[in-house]
C-alpha positions as semicolon CSV with decimal commas, in nm:
position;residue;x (nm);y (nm);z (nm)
1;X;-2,374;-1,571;4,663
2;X;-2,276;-1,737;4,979
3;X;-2,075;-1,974;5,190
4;X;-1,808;-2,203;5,052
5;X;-1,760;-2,521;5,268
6;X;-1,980;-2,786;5,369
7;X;-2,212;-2,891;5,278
8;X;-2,564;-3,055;5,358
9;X;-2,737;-3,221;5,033
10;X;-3,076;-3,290;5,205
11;X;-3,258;-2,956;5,144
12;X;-3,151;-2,741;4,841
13;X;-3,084;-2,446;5,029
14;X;-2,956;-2,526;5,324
15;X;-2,687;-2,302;5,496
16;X;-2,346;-2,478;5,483
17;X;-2,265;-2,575;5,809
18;X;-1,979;-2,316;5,849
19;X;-1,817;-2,081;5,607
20;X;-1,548;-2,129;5,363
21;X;-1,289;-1,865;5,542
22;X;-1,027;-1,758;5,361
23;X;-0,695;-1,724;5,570
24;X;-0,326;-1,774;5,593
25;X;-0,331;-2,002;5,321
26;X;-0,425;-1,795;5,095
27;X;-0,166;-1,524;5,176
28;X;0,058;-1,865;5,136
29;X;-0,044;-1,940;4,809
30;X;-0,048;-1,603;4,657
31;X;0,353;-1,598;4,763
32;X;0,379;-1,939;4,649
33;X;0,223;-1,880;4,297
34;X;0,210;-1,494;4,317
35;X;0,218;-1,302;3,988
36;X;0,486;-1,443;3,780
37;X;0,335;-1,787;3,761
38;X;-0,030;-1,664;3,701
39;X;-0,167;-1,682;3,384
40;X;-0,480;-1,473;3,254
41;X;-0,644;-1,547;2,912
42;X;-0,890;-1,335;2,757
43;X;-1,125;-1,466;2,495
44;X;-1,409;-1,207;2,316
45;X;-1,354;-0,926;2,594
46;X;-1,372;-1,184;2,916
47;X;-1,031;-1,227;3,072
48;X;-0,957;-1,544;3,300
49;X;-0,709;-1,613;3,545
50;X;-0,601;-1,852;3,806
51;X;-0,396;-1,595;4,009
52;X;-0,560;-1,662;4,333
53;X;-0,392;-2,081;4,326
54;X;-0,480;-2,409;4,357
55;X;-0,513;-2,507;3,993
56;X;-0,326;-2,450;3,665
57;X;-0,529;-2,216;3,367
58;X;-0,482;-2,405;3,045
59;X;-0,653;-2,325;2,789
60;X;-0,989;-2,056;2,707
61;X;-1,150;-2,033;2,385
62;X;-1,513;-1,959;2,251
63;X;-1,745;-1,679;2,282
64;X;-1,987;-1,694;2,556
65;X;-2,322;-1,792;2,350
66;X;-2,493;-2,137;2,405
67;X;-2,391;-2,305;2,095
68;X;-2,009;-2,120;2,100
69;X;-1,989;-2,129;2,510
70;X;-1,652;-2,022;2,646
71;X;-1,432;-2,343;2,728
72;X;-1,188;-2,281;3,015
73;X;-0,989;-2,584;3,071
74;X;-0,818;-2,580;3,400
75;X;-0,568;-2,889;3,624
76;X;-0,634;-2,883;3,980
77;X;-0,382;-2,940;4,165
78;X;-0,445;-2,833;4,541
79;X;-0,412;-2,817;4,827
80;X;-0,628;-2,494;4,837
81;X;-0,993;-2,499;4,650
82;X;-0,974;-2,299;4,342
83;X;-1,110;-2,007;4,263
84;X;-1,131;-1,878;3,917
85;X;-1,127;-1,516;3,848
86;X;-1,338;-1,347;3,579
87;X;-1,327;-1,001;3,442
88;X;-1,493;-0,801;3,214
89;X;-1,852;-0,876;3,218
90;X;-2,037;-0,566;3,179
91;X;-2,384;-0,393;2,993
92;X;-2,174;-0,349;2,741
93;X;-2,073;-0,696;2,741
94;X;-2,437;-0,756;2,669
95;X;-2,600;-1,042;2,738
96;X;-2,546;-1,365;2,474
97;X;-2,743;-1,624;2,631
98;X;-3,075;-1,451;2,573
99;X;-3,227;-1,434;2,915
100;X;-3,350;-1,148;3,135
101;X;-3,024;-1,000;3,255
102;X;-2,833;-0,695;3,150
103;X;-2,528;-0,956;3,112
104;X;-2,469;-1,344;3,029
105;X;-2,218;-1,594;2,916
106;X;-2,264;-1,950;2,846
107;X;-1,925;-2,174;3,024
108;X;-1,813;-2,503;2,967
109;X;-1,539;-2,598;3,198
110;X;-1,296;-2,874;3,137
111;X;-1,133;-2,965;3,471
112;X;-0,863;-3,208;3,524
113;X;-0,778;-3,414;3,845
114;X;-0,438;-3,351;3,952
115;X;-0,515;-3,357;4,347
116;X;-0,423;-3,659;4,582
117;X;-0,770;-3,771;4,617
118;X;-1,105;-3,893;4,410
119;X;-1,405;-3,622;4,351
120;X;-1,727;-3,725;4,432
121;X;-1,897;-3,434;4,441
122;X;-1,808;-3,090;4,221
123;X;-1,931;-2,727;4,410
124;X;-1,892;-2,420;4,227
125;X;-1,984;-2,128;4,401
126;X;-2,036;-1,739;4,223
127;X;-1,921;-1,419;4,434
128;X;-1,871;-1,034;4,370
129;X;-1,678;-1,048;4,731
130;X;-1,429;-1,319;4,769
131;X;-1,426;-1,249;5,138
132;X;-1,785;-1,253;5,253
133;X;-2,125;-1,402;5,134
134;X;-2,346;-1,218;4,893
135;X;-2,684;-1,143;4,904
136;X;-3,004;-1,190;4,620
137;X;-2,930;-0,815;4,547
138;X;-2,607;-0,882;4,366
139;X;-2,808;-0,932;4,083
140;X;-2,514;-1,278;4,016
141;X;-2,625;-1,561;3,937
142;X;-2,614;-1,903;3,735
143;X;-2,919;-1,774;3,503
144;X;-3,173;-1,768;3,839
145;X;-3,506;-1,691;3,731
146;X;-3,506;-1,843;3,388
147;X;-3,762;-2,126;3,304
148;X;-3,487;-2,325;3,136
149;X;-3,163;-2,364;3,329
150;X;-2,913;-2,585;3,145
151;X;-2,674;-2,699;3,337
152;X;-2,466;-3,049;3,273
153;X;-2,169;-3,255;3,358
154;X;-2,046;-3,561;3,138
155;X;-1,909;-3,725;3,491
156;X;-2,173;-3,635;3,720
157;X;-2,582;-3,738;3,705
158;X;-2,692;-3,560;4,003
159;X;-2,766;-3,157;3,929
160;X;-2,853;-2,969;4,229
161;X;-2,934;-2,559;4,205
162;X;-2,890;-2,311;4,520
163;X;-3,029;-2,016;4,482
164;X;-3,028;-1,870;4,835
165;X;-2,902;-1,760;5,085
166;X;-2,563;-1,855;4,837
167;X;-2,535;-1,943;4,459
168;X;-2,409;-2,231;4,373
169;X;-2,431;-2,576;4,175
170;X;-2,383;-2,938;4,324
171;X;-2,287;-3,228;4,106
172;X;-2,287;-3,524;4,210
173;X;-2,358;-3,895;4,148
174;X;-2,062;-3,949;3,975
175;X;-1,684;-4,001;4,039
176;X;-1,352;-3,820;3,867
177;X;-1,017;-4,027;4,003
178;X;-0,692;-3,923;4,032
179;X;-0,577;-3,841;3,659
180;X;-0,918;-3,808;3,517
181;X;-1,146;-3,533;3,390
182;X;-1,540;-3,380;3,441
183;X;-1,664;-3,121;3,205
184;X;-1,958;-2,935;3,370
185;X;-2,169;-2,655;3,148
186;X;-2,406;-2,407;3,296
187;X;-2,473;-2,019;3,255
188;X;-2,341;-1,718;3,449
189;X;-2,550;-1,378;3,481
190;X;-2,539;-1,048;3,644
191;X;-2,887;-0,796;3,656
192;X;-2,600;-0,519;3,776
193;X;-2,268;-0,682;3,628
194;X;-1,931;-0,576;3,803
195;X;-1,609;-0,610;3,641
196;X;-1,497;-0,886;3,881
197;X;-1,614;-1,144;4,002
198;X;-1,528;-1,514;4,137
199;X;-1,590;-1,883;4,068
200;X;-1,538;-2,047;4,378
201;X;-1,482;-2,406;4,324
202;X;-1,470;-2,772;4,590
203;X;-1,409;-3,086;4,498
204;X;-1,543;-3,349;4,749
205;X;-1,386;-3,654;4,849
206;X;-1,681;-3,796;5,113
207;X;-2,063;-3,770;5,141
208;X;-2,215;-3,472;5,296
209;X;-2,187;-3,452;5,635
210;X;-1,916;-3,684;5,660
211;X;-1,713;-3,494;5,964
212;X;-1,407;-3,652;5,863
213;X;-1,371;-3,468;5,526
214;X;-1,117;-3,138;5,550
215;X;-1,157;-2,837;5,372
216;X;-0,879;-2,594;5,331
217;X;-0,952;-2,231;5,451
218;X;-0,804;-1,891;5,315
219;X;-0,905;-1,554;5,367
220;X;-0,702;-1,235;5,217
């Protein structure tokens, strides 16, 4: 729910030390990429799409439960952060995990290294409002709440939840170079589900709290 930039791995919880602002390159890359290249995919009612840049949508397939997760394979490219877009998650949608919220997927994502640089750390970050950080009364989360919270990545060991004031998941202990691949698996859920929402995503090249690592900002 939250910020989207650094961040500081000593306290789960910790505010990042400034905010992932989007700006003129995102107007850059939505000309760049802009509608005819972007591809949505819808699989059992949730669509997908990578309209927003920085990575290619390849593939989606399954249906959302724990043993039939949806698999959204996607190839990073840069230079902006990507940030997946999701739509259709609703009371309707029901929820297919089997925890307390009106709404719940399970996701498996397949992601593909095809920056300039080697990952060291994987962020993903969940927002109703790409432009500013959310708050607990979203009701969005990555299953918060729930006794069991499985989330997993073939690449990386470390598995860090943050739960406020942002929700997000930190892997780390691990490595994907240039040309390789992570898979990471973990739950999404909304108490009050909204059509839209976002999976912000960073891939991190140094330790936290190195000051010489970059991060690209955009803002609509």
């Amino acid at each position: 729910m939250k910020r989207y930039g650094y961040f500081r791995s000593s306290v789960a919880g910790r505010r990042m030390s400034r905010p992932f602002t989007f700006g003129l390159a995102l107007l850059v890359a939505l000309l760049t990429a802009g509608p005819v290249s972007a591809k949505s995919l819808t699989v059992n009612g949730i669509s997908f799409s990578d309209e927003l840049g920085g990575f290619t949508l390849d593939q989606a397939s399954g249906t959302g439960t724990p043993a039939d997760p949806f698999v959204v394979v996607e190839t990073v490219t840069g230079p902006l952060h990507p940030v997946l877009v999701i739509r259709g998650l609703s009371a309707a949608f029901g929820n297919l995990i089997g925890s307390q919220h009106a709404a719940g997927l399970a996701m498996r994502k397949i992601v593909i290294n095809h920056t300039d640089h080697r990952w060291l750390r994987y962020q993903v970050e969940l927002r109703e409002e790409l432009n500013q950080q959310s708050d607990y009364g979203d009701g969005l989360s990555f299953d918060q709440g729930s006794a069991i919270r499985k989330e997993h990545s073939d690449v990386f060991a470390g598995v860090q939840d943050i739960d406020e004031p942002f929700d997000a998941i930190i892997f780390s202990n691990g490595e994907v170079p240039i040309g390789g691949k992570a898979t990471f698996e973990f739950a999404i859920t909304d108490s009050s589900p909204v059509d839209t929402f976002y999976l912000l995503q960073e891939q991190l090249d140094q330790v936290a709290g190195d000051p010489r690592r970059q991060v690209a900002d955009r803002r609509p």
